[in-house]
C-alpha positions as CSV (number, residue, x, y, z in Angstrom):
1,X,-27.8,14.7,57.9
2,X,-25.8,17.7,56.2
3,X,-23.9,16.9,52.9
4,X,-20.3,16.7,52.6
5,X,-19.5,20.3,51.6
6,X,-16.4,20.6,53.9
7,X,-15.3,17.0,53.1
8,X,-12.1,18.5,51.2
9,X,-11.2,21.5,53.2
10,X,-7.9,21.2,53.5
11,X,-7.4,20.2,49.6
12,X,-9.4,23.9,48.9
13,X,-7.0,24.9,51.7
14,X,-4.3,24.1,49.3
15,X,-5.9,25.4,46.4
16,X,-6.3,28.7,47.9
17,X,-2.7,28.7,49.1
18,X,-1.0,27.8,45.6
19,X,-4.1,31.0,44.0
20,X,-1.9,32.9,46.5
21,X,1.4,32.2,45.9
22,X,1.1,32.3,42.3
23,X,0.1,36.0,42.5
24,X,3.3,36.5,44.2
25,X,4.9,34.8,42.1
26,X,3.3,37.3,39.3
27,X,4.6,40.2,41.0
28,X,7.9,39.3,41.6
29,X,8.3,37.7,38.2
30,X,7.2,41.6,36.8
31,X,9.6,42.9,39.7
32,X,6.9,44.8,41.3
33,X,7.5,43.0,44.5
34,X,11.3,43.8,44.9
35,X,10.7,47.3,43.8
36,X,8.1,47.9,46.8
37,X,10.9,45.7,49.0
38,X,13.7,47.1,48.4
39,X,11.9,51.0,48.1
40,X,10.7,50.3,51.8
41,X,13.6,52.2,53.8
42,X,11.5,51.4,56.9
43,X,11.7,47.3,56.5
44,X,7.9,47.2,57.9
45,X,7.1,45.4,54.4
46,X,9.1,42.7,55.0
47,X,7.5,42.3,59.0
48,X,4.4,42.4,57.0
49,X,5.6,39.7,54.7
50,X,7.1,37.4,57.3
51,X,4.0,37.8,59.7
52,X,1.4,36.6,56.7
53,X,3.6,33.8,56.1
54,X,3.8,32.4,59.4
55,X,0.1,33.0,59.6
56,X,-1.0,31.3,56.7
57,X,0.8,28.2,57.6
58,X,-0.9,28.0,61.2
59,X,-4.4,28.3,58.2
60,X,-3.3,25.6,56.4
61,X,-2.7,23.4,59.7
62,X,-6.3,24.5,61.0
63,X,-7.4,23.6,58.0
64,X,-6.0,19.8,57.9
65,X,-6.9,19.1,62.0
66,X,-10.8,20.6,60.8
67,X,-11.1,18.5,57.8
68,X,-9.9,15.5,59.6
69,X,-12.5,16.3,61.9
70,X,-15.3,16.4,59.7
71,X,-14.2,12.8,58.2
72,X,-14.5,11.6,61.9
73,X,-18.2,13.6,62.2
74,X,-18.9,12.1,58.7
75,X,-17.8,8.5,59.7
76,X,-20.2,8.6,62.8
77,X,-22.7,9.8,61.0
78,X,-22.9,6.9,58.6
79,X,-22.3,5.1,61.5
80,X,-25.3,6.0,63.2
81,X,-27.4,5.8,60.1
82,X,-26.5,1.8,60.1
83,X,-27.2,1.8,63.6
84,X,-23.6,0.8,64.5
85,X,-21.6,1.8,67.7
86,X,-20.2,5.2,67.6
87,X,-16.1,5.6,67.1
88,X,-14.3,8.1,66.3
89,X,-12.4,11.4,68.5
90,X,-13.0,11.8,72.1
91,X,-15.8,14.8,70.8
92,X,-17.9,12.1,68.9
93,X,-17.9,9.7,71.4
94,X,-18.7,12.2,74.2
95,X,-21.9,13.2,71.9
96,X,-22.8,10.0,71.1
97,X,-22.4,7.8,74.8
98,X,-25.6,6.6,75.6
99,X,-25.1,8.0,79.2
100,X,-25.1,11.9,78.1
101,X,-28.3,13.7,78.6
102,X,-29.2,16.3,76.4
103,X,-27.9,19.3,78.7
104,X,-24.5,17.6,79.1
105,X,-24.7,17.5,75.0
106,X,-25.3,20.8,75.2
107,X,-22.8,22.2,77.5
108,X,-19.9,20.4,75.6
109,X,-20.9,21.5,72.2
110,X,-20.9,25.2,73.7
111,X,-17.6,24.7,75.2
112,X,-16.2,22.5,71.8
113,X,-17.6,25.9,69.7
114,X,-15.4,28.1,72.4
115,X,-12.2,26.0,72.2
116,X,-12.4,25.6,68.7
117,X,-13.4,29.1,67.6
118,X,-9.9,30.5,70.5
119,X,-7.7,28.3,67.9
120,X,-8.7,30.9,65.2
121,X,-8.3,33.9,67.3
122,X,-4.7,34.4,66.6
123,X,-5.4,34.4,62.8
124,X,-7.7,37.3,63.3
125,X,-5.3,38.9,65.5
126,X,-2.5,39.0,63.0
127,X,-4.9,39.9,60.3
128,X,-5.9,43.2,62.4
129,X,-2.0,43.5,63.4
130,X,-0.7,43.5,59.1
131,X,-3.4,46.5,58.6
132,X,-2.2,48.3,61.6
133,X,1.3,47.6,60.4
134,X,0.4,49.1,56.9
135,X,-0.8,52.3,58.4
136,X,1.9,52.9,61.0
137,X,4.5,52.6,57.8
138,X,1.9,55.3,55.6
139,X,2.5,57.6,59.2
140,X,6.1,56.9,58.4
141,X,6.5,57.6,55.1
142,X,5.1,61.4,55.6
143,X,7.6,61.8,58.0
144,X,10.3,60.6,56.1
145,X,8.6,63.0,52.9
146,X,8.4,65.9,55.4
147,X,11.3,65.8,56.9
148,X,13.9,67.2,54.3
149,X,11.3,70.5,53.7
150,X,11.7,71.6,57.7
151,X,15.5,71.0,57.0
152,X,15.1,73.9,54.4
153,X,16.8,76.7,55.6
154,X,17.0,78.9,52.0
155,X,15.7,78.7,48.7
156,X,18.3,77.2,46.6
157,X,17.4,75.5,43.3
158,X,20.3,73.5,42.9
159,X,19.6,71.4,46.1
160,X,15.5,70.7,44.5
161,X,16.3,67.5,42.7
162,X,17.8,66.1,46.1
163,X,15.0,67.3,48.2
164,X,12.6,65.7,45.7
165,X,14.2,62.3,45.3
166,X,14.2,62.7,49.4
167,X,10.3,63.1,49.3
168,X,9.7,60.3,46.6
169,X,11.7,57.6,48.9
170,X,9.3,58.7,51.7
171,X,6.0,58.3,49.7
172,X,7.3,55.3,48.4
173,X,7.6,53.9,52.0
174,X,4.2,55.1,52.8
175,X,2.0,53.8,49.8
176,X,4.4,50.3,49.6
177,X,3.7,49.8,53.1
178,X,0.2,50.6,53.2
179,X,-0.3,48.0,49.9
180,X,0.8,45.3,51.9
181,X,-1.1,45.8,54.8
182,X,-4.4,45.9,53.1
183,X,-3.5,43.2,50.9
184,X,-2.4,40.8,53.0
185,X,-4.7,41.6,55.7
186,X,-7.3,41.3,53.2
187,X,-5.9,38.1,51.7
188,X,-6.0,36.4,55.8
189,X,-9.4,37.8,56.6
190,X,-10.5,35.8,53.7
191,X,-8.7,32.6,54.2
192,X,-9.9,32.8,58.0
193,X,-13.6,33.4,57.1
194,X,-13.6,30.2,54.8
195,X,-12.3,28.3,58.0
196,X,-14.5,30.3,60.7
197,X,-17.2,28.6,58.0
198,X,-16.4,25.5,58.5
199,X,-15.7,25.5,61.7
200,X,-19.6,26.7,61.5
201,X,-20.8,24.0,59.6
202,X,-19.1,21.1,62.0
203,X,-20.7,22.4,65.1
204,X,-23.8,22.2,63.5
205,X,-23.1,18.5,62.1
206,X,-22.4,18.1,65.9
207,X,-25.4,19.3,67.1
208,X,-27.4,17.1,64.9
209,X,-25.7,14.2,65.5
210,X,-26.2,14.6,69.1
211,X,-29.9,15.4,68.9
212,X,-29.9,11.8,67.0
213,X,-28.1,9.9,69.3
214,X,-30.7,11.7,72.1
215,X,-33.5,10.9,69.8
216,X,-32.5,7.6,68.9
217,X,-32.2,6.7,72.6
218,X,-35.5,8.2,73.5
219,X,-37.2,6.3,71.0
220,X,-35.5,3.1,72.6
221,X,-36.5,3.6,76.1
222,X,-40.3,3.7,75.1
């Protein structure tokens, strides 16, 4: 049997989360964070921030339906180990019924690895999404830099400060931008790679407690 690494996954979840949200907190506490807000003429920073959020909370719910499955796998574990009849979610008992053969074992912990592993598709999808986001607002901010020098028609020193405070607000827009998508896309790669890990580390509990059962029951039948 494994040990109970992922026995408080959601709690590290959580921990993870508040790690998180206090480094927010940090930068808006300095300002930093309304400066790059409020300096983003293009609003892609707060898509950016709104689409994290959302997606970290449909982490933290992964998180809590995984761990509770990994108390149920734990459960019929010890379970098994005292000989005792199998309980638990419709996936335990499906691995552990006396009347599954080892192929059938097989085939539903390739399709329970499938199903499961969809459920974090979307995470990885908005990760992908926040960096492409980042980007298209750096391709905006140039344009927004560039554009007051084409509207140059002579040289005129008088009208320098404007054009330079023009060109400032478009870099701004580009390198805020581009911050936020690599942080938080960053940020939701990791948070979904300590989940895909888990996720890991169930199917194999799964696996071995159905090549028990199967053992157990071959054992029985000599």
């Amino acid at each position: 049997m494994l040990g109970k690494s992922e026995e408080h996954l959601f709690f590290s979840a959580l921990i993870v989360t508040g790690l998180i949200s206090f480094g927010f907190f940090v930068l808006a506490n300095t300002g930093l964070l309304q400066l790059a807000l409020s300096s983003d003429r293009s609003m892609i920073s707060w898509l950016i921030l709104a689409l994290y959020s959302l997606a970290t909370a449909h982490w933290l719910f992964r998180a809590r339906e995984l761990d509770q499955e990994v108390r149920i796998c734990e459960a019929a574990e010890a379970q098994q180990l005292h000989g005792a009849d199998q309980d638990g979610s419709y996936i335990v008992k499906a691995l552990t019924s006396n009347s599954a053969s080892a192929a059938d074992r097989q085939q539903l912990l390739d399709t329970i690895g499938d199903e499961l592993t969809n459920t974090h598709a979307a995470g990885h999808f908005v990760a992908d999404l926040l960096l492409k986001l980042g980007l298209t607002g750096t391709v905006i901010g140039f344009i927004l830099m560039l554009r007051p020098i084409g509207e140059i028609e002579q040289f005129d020193p008088s009208l320098m400060q404007q054009l330079l405070a023009a060109m400032s607000g478009g870099m701004a827009v580009a390198l805020y931008t581009t911050l936020a998508g690599l942080v938080t896309s960053t940020l939701l790669k990791l948070q979904y790679y300590l989940l895909d890990s888990a996720l890991a580390n169930l199917i194999n509990r799964l696996t071995i407690l159905g090549a028990s059962q199967h053992t157990r029951l071959s054992s029985q039948n000599k």
